[in-house]
C-alpha positions in Angstrom: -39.1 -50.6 80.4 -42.4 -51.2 82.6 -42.4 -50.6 85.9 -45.2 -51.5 88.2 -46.1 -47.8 89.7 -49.0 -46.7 92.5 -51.2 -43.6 91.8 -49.5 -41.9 94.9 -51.6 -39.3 96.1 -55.2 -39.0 96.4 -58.2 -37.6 95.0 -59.2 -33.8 95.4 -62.7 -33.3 96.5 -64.7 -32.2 99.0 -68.6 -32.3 100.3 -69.7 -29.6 97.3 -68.0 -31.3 94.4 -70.9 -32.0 92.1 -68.7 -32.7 89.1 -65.8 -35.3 89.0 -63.0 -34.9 85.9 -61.2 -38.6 85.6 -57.9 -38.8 83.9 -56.1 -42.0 83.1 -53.1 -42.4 85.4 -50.7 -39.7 86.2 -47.8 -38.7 84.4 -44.1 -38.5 85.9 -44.1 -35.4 86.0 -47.2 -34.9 88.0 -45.9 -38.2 90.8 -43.3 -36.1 91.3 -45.3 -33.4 92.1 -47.9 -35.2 93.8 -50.4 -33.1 92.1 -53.0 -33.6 88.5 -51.4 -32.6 85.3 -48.1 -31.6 86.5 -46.4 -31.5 82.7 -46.0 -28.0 81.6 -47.1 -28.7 78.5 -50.6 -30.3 79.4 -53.1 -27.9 78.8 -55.1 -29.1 81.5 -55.0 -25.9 83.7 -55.5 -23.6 80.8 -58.5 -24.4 79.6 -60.1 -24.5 83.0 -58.9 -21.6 84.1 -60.7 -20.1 80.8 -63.5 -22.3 81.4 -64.5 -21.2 85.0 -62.9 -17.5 84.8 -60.0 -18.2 87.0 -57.6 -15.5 87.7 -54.8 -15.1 89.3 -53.9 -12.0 91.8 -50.7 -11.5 89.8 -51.6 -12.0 86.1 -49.4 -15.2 85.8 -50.6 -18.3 83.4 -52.6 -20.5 85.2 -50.7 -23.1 85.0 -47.9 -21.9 87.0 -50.3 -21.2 89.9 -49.3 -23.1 93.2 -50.9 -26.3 93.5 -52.6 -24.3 96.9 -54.1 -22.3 94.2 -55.0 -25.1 91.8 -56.8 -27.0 95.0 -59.0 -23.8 95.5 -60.0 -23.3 92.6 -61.0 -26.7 91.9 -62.9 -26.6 95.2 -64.2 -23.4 94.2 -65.7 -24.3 90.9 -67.3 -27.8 92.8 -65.4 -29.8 90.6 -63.1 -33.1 91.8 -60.4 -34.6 90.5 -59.1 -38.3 90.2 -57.6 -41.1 88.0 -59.8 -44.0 86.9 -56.2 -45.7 87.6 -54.8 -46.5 90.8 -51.9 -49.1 90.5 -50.5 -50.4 87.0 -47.5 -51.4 85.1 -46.2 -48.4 83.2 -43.5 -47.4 80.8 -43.3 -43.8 82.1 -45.9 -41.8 81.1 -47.1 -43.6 78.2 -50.4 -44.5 78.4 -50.5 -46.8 75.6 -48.2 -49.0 77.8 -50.5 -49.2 80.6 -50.8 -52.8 81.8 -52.0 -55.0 84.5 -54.3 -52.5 86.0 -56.1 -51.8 89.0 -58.8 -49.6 89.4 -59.2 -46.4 91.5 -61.8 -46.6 94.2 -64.3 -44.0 93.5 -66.8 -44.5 96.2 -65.0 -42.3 98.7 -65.7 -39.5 96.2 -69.1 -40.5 95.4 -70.9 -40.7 98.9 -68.2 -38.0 100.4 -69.8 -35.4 97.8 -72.5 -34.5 95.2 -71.4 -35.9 92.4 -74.1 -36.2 89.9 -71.6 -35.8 86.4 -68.4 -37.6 85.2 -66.4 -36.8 82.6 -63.0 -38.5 81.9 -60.0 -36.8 79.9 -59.0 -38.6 76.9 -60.1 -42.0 75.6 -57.5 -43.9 77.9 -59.7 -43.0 80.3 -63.0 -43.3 78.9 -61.7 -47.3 78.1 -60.8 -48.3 81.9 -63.5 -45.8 82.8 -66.0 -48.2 80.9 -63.9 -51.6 81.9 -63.6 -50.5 85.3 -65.9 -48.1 86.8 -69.3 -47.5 85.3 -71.0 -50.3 86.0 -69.8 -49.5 89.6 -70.9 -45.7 89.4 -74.0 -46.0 87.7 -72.6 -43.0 85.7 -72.5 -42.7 82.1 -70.0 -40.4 81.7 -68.9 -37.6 79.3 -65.8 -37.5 77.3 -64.0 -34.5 76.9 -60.8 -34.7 74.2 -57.6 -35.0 75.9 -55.8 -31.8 77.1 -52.5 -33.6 76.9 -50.1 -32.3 74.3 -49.9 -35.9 72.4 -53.4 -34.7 71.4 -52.3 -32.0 68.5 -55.3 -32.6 67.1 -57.1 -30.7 68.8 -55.6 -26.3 69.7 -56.4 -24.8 72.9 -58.8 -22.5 71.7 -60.8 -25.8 70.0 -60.3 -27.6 73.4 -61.5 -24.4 75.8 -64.6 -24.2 73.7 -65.3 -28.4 74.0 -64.6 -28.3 77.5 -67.1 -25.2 78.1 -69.8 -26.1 76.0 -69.8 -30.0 78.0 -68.8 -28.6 81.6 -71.2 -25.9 81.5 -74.1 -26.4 78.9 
C-alpha cells in the first residue's frame, strides 16, 4: 500500500562540489538511515569507491564505511548528492509506484556550489529529472545505468567501467 512519504534528510554538498549525482527518491532502507543508498545490496558505494580510488584505513568494502566516511569522500571527490524527489506517494521502495510527486529543490545546490554537470542514477530519475528539473537547471544531464540491484542487467564490473568513463572522461 502507498504511503505519502518526505525525502527526510538533505542534500550533501558543499562550495567545491562541481558534479551533482541525482537518484530518484530514497529507499527504506536508506530513510532509515538518513543517508544515500543505504541497501546493502545497491552497488552505489562500490563503484565509486572504484571510480575515484577510495580506500579505506582498514581494508573493509566500501560500502560498509561509516556514513562520516561516505560524506568525506563524497566531499573529497567534489561530487554532491540528492534526489530529483522530495515528497511523493510510495509503495516502499518501489519506484515504479511513485506517485503524486513533488520535486526536490535544487537551487540550494546549484548557487551554494560549482556545479557545472548532472548525472542522474537510473531512468526513474532521468524521467522526473526531465519532467521536473531541467528546464529549471538549464542542465542537460547524463545518465548513468542504475547501481540498484533490480538492474541485473548490468555486473559491477560493466557498471564501474560506465560510471568511470562518464564521471571522469
Amino acid at each position: 500500500m502507498a504511503e505519502h512519504v518526505t525525502h527526510g534528510f538533505g542534500p550533501l554538498y558543499d562550495a567545491q562540489s562541481d558534479t551533482l549525482i541525482l537518484g530518484s527518491f530514497p529507499s527504506v532502507k536508506s530513510r532509515e538511515q538518513a543517508f544515500f543508498y543505504g541497501h546493502p545490496q545497491n552497488r552505489f558505494w562500490k563503484i565509486l569507491a572504484a571510480v575515484y580510488g577510495w580506500q579505506t584505513w582498514d581494508g573493509r568494502d566500501p560500502s560498509r564505511m561509516s556514513v562520516e566516511e561516505k560524506r568525506d569522500h563524497i566531499l573529497q571527490s567534489r561530487l554532491a548528492l540528492y534526489d530529483v524527489i522530495e515528497e511523493c506517494d510510495i509503495t516502499g521502495s518501489s519506484d515504479a509506484s511513485i506517485r503524486s510527486v513533488i520535486p526536490a529543490d535544487l537551487a540550494p545546490i546549484l548557487t551554494g556550489s560549482r556545479i557545472t554537470r548532472i548525472f542522474v542514477n537510473g531512468k526513474t530519475a532521468e524521467k522526473y529529472y526531465i519532467r521536473y528539473q531541467e528546464d529549471l537547471t538549464g542542465i542537460r544531464a547524463g545518465v548513468l545505468p542504475s547501481s540498484s540491484p533490480a538492474n541485473a542487467a548490468w555486473s559491477l564490473e560493466r557498471l564501474i567501467e560506465e560510471w568511470r568513463r562518464q564521471l571522469t572522461g
